[in-house]
DRENPA-3360 file (N, C-alpha, C; in nm, 2 decimals, always signed):
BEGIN
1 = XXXXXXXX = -0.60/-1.56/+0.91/-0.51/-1.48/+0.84/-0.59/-1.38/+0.75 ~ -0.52/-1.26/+0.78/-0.63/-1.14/+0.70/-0.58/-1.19/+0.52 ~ -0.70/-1.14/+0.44/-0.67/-1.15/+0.31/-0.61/-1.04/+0.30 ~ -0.50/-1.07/+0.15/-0.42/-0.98/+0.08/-0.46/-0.88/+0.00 ~ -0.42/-0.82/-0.05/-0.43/-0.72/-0.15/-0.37/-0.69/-0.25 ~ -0.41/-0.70/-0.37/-0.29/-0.66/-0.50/-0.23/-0.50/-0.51 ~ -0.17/-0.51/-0.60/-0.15/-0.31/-0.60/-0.29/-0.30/-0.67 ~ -0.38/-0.35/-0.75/-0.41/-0.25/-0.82/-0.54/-0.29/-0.72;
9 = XXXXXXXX = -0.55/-0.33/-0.60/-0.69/-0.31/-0.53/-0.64/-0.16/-0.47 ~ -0.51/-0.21/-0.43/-0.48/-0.05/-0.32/-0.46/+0.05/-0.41 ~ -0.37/+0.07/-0.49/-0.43/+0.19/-0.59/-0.56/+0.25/-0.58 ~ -0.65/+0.15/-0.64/-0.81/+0.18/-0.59/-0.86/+0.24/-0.50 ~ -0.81/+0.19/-0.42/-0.85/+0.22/-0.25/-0.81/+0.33/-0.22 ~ -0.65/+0.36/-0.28/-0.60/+0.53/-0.21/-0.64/+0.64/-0.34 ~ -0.71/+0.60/-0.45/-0.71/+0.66/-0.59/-0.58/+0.73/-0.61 ~ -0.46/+0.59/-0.64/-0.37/+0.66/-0.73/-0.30/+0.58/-0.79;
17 = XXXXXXXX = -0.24/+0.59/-0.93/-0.21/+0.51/-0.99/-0.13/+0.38/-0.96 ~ -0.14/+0.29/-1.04/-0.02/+0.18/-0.98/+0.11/+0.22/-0.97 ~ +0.15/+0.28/-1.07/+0.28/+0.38/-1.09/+0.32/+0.44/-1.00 ~ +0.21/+0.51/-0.93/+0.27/+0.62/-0.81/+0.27/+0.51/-0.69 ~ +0.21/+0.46/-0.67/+0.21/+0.29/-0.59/+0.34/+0.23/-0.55 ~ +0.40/+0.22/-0.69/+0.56/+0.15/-0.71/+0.65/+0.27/-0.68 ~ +0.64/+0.41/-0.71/+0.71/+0.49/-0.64/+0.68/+0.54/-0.51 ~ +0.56/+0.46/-0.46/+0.59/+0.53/-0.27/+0.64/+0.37/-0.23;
25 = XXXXXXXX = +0.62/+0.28/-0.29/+0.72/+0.15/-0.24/+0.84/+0.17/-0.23 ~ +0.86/+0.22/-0.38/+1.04/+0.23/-0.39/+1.10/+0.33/-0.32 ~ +1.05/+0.44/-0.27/+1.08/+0.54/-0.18/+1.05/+0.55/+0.00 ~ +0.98/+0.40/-0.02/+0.92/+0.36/+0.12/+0.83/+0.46/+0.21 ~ +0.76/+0.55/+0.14/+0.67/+0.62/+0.18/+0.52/+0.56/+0.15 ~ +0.53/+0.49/+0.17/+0.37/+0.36/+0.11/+0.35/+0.33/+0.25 ~ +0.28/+0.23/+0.20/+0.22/+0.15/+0.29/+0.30/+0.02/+0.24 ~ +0.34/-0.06/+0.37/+0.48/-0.19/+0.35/+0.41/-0.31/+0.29;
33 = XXXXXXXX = +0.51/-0.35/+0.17/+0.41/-0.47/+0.13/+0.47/-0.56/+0.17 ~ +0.42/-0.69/+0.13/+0.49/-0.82/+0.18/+0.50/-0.89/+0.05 ~ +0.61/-0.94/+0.01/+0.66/-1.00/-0.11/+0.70/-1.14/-0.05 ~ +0.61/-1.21/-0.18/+0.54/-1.33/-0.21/+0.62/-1.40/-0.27 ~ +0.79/-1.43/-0.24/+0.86/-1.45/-0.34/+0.95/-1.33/-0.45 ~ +0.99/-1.36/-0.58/+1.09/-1.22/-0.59/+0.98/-1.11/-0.64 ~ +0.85/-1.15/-0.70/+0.81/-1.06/-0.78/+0.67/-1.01/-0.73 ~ +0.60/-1.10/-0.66/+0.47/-1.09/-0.61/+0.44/-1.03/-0.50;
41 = XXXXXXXX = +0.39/-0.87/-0.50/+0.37/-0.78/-0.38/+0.20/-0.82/-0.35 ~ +0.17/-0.79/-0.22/+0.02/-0.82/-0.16/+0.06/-0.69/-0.01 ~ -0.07/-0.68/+0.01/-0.07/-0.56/+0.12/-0.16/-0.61/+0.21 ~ -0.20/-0.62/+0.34/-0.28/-0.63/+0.41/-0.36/-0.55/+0.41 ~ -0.53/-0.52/+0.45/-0.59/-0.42/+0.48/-0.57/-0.33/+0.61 ~ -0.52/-0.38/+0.68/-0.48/-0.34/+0.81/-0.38/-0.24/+0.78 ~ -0.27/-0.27/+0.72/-0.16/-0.16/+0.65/-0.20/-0.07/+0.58 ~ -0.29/-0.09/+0.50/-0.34/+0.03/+0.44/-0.37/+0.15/+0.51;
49 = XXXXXXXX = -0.48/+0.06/+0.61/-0.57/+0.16/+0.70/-0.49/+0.20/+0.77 ~ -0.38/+0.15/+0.79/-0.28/+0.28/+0.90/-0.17/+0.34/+0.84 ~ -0.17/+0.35/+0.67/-0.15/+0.41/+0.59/-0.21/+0.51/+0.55 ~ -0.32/+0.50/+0.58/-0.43/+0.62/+0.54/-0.46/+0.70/+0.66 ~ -0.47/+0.62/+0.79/-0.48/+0.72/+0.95/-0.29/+0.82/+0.92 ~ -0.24/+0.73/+0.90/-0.10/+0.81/+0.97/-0.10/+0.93/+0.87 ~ -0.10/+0.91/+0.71/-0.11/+1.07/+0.65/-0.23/+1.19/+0.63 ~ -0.34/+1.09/+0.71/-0.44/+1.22/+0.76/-0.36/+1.28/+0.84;
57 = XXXX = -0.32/+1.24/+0.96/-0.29/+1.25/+1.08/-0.14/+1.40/+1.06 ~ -0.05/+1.38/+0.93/+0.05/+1.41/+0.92/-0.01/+1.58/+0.83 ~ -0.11/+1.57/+0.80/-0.18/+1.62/+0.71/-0.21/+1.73/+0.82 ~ -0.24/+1.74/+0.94/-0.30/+1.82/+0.97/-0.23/+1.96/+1.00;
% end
């Protein structure tokens, strides 16, 4: 099983705030988390990274 990720690793990772984090969640323009129960979000690295190919990609 791949390890998880908190928001504030991925924040990190895409440099943007947690805040803006929770609003591409809540607008479902993120990258999909997987909730750990009612409150606990984690992200794969794998989702990231095809979070970050797909809006280069949309980018162009």
């Amino acid at each position: 099983m791949e390890n998880l990720l908190d928001k504030k690793e991925v924040a990190g990772m895409l440099r943007i705030s947690i805040k803006t984090l929770d609003n591409y969640i809540t607008k479902g323009i993120g990258p999909k988390p997987i909730y750990i129960g009612p409150t606990l979000v984690r992200f794969t690295r794998t989702e990231i990274e095809s979070f970050i190919q797909k809006s280069m990609e949309e980018g162009k």
